[in-house]
C-alpha positions as CSV (number, residue, x, y, z in Angstrom):
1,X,0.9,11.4,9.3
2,X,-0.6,12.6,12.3
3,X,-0.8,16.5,11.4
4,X,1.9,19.1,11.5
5,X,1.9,20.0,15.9
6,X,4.8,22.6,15.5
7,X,5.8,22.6,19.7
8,X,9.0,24.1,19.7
9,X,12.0,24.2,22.1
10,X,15.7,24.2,22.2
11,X,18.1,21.2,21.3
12,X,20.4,20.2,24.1
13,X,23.6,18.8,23.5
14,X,24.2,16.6,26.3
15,X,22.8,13.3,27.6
16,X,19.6,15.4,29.9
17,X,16.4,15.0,28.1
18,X,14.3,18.2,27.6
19,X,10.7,18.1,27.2
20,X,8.9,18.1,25.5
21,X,10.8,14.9,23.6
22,X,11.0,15.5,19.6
23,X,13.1,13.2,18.2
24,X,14.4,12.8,14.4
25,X,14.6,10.1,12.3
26,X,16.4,9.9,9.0
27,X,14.1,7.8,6.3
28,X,16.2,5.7,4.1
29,X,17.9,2.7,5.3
30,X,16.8,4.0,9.0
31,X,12.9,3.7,8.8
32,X,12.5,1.9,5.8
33,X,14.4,-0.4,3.4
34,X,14.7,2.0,0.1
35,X,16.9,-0.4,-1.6
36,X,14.0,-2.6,-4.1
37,X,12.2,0.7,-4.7
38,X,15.4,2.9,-5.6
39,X,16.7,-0.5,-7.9
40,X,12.9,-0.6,-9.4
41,X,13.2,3.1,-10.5
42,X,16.4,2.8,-11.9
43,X,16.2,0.1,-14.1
44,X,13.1,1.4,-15.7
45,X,15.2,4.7,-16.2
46,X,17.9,2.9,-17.5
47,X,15.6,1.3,-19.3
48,X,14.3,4.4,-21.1
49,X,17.9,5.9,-21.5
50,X,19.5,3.2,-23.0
51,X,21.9,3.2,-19.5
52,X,23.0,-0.3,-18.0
53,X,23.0,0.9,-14.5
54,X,24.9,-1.4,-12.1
55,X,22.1,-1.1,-9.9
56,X,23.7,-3.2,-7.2
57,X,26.4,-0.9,-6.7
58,X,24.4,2.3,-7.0
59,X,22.1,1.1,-3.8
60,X,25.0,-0.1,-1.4
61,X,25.0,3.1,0.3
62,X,22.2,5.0,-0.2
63,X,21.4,8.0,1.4
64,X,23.6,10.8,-0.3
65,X,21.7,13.1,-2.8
66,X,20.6,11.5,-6.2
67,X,22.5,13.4,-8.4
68,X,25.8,12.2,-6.8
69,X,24.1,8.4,-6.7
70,X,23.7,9.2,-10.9
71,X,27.0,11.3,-11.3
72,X,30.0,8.9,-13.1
73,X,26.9,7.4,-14.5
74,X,25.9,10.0,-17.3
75,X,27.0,13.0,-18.4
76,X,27.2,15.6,-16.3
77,X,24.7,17.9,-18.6
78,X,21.8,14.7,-18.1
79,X,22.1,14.5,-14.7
80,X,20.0,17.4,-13.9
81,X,17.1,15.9,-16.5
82,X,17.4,12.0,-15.2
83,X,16.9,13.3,-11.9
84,X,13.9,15.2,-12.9
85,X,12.7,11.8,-14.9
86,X,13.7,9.7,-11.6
87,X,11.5,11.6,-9.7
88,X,8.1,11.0,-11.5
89,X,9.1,7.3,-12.1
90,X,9.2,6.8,-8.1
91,X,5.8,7.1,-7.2
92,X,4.6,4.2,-9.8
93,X,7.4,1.7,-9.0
94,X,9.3,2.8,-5.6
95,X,6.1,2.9,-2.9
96,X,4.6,-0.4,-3.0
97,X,8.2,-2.3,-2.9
98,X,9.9,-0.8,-0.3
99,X,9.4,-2.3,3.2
100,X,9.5,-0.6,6.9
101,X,12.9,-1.9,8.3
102,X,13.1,-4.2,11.5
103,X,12.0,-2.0,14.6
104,X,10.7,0.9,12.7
105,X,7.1,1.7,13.8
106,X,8.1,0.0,17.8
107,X,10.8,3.1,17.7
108,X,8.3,5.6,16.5
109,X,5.7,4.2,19.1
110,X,8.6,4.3,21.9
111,X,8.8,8.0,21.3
112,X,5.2,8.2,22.0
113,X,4.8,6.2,25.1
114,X,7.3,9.4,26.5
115,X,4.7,11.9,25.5
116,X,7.4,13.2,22.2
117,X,7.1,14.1,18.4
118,X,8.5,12.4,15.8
119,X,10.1,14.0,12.6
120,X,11.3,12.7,9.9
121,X,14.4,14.7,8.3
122,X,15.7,13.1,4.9
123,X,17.1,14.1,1.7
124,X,14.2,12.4,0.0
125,X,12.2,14.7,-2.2
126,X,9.5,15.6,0.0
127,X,6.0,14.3,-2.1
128,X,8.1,11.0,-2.3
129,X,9.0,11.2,1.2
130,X,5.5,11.6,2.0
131,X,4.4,8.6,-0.1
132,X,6.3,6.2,2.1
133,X,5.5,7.9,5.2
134,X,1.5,7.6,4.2
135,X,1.5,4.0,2.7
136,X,3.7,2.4,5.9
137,X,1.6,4.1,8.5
138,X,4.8,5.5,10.2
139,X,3.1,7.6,12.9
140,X,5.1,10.8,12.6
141,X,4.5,14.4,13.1
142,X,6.4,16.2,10.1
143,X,8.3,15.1,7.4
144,X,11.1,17.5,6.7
145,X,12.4,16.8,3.0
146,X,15.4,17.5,0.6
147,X,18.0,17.8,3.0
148,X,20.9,16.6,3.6
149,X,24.2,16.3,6.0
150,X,24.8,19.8,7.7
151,X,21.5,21.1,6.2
152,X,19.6,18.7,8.3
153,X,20.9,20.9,11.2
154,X,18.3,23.7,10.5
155,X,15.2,21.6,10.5
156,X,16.4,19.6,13.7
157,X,17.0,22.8,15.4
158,X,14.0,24.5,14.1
159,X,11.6,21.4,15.1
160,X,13.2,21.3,18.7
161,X,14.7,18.2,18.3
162,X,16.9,16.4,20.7
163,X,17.7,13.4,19.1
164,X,18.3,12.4,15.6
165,X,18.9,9.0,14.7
166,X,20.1,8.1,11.4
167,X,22.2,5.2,9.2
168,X,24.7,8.2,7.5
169,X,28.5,9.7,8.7
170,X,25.9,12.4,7.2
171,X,23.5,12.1,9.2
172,X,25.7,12.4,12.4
173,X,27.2,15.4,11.0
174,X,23.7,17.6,10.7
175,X,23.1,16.1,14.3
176,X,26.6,17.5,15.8
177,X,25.7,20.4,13.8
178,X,22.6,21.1,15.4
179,X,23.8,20.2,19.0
180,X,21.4,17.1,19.4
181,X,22.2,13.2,20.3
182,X,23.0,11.5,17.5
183,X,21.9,7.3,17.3
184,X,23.4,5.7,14.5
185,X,22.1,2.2,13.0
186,X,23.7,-0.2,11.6
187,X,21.1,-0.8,8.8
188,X,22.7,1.9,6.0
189,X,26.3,1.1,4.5
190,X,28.2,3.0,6.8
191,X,30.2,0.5,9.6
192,X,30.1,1.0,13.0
193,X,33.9,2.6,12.8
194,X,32.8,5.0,10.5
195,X,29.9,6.2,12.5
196,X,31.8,6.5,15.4
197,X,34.8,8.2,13.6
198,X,32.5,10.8,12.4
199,X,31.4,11.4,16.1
200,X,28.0,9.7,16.9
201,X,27.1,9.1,20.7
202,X,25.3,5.6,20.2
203,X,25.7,3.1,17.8
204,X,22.7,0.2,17.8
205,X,22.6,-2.7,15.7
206,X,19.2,-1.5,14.5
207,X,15.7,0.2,15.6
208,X,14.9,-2.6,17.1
209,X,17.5,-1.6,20.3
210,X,16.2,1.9,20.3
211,X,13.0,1.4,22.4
212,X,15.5,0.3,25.5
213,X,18.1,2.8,24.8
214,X,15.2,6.0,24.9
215,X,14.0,4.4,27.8
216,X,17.4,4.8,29.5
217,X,17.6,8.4,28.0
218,X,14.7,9.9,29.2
219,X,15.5,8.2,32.4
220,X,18.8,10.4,32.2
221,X,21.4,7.3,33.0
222,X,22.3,6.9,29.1
């Protein structure tokens, strides 16, 4: 990362850039492709708790917290435990796997070329986070861990973010939370209905449109 450069100011909830520009990014399934990493880790959990996880199903969406990914899968007193266990497994078998998705490090370098910050709000436990963040060389400011839908609010607010962009109907709720423009992408399990129903402003295919569209923001005619 490039350091912690805490410049703060106040989300806007309109279409009017501020400066300066912070924007958010979400991690999984909106800057990088979590799904061989998060499959790796479980089966070698699975492995070591005797569990046949359907692994395919388990990654479809991912993004929600891991103990509801593992919930209906063990019972409910392991959950806490195999979380724990899931945890320390990552860093051996979830880094090296997991890819930056299409239009990931052009989106972080668009937010640049306007002079902004990048943070990166996720519900990924934050060393883990971190890991990804370091090994990709995803130029970002902060990384803002272990929160998720309407907690996300509080860190986009307290960073001075005006944009958040995520894959999640939960990440466009902690964005309308915090008054900032939510950018949804189509690269997470959630369809474009669903991000719209849940009340996004933009919906792009993937990161690769968002260079063009924060062009057109910061020009003030998106």
């Amino acid at each position: 990362m490039t350091g912690e450069r805490r410049l703060r100011s106040s989300a806007y909830p309109g279409g009017v850039p501020h400066r300066p520009l912070v924007v958010g990014f979400d991690l999984d399934m909106t800057l990088i492709d979590t799904v061989p990493g998060f499959g790796a880790v479980l089966s070698v959990l699975g492995a070591e708790l005797g569990v046949d996880f359907p692994i395919a199903q388990m990654t479809a969406r991912l993004g929600p917290p891991l103990d509801s990914v593992l919930a209906g899968h063990l019972d409910q007193d392991a959950i806490g435990p195999a979380g724990d266990r899931f945890r320390e497994l990552y860093p051996a078998h979830a880094i090296d796997p997991v890819p930056a998705l299409p239009g990931a490090h052009d989106a972080l370098a668009a937010v640049r070329r306007h002079g902004g910050r990048v943070v990166v709000v996720t519900g990924k436990f934050p060393r883990n986070a971190e890991l990804h963040v370091s090994h990709l060389g995803l130029d970002v400011d902060i990384v803002e861990g272990w929160v998720w839908g309407l907690g996300k609010a509080d860190a986009l607010v307290r960073e001075g973010a005006g944009v958040y962009v995520g894959d999640h109907v939960h990440d466009v709720e902690g964005a309308l939370a915090a008054g900032v423009r939510s950018v949804s992408v189509l690269t997470g399990g959630c369809t474009r209905e669903e991000l719209l129903a849940a009340g996004t402003h933009v919906v792009l295919d993937d990161l690769r449109q968002f260079p063009a569209w924060l062009d057109e923001h910061v020009s003030g005619s998106s």
